[in-house]
Structure formats: structure tokens, C-alpha cells
C-alpha positions in Angstrom: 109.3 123.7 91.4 107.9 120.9 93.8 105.1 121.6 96.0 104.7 119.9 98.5 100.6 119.3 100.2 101.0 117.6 103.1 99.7 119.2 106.8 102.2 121.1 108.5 102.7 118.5 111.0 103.7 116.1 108.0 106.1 118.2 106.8 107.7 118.6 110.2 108.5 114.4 110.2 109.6 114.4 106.6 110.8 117.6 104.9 111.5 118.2 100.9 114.3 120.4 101.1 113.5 124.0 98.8 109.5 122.6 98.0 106.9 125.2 98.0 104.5 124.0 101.3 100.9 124.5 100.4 98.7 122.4 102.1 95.7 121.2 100.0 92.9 123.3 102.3 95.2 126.2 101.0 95.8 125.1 97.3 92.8 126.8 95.9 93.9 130.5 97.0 97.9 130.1 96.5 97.5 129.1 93.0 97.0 132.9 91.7 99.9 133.4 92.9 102.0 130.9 91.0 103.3 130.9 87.6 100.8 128.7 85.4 104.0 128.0 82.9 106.6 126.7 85.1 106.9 123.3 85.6 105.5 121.6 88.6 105.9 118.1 90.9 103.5 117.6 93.3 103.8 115.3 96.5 102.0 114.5 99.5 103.0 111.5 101.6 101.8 108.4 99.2 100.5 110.4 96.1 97.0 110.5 96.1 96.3 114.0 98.0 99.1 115.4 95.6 97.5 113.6 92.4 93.9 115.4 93.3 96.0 118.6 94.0 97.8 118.1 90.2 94.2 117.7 88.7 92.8 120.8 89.9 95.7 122.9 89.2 95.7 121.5 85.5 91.9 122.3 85.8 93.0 126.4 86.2 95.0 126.0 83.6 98.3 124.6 84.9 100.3 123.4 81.8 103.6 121.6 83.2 102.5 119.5 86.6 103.3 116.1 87.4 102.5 113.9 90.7 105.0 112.4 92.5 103.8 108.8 92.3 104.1 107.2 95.3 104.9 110.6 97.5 107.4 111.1 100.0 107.1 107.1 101.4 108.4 105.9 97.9 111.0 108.9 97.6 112.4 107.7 101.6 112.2 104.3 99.8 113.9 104.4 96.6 115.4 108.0 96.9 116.7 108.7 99.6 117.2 106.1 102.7 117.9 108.9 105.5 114.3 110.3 105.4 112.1 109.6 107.9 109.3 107.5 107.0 105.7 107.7 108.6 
């Protein structure tokens, strides 16, 4: 499952098709509702907010979550040509 912690506004320029948006100010209370055992990639727009977001699920005991590295710029980049960059 990706999740994707970018501001509303962000999402609106560049959107993940199917990724779960949780922006970080609401990380903290959506992760009791989540699965701890399913596997998760975490973006934001270059990979740092999403990195910090991957820590501190991990930290409540997240099992299976990666970082996007690079976020959505490097997946427009290298991924996918057609998204909007920002």
C-alpha cells in the first residue's frame, strides 16, 4: 500500500493513483487504523517528509515500510514522464 504525505494542495498538482493520502500533521492519529503487517511505501514530494513519516511508523511498530527515495519529483522523472512536476 503507498501512502502518500504530501498537503492536499500537493496532491492536487501530482496525484498517486490508488495511494492512501495522509498528510504528516495527520499521520500520528491514522496509523491505528492501519494494518502494522502490510507492506508500506511512503512518498512525499522529494522523500524527506515521507522518510520522517517511515521512521515514526516503524517506531509504532510498523514492520514492512519503505520511503520512496526521491518522492514523486524522481517518480515524474524516471517513472513516469506525464506527471506534473512542481
Amino acid at each position: 500500500m503507498v501512502i502518500d504525505v504530501r498537503e492536499p494542495e500537493e496532491i492536487e498538482i501530482a496525484r498517486l493513483p490508488d495511494a492512501l493520502h495522509v498528510p504528516m500533521s495527520a499521520l500520528d492519529g491514522a496509523l491505528g487504523a492501519l494494518d502494522p503487517y502490510v507492506e508500506y511505501v511512503v512518498v512525499c514530494h522529494h522523500g524527506i517528509r515521507s522518510a520522517h513519516a517511515a521512521a515514526r511508523m516503524i517506531e509504532r511498530g510498523f514492520t514492512r515500510v519503505a520511503n520512496l527515495l526521491g518522492g514523486v519529483d524522481a517518480w515524474a522523472c524516471e517513472i513516469d514522464p506525464s506527471m506534473t512536476r512542481y
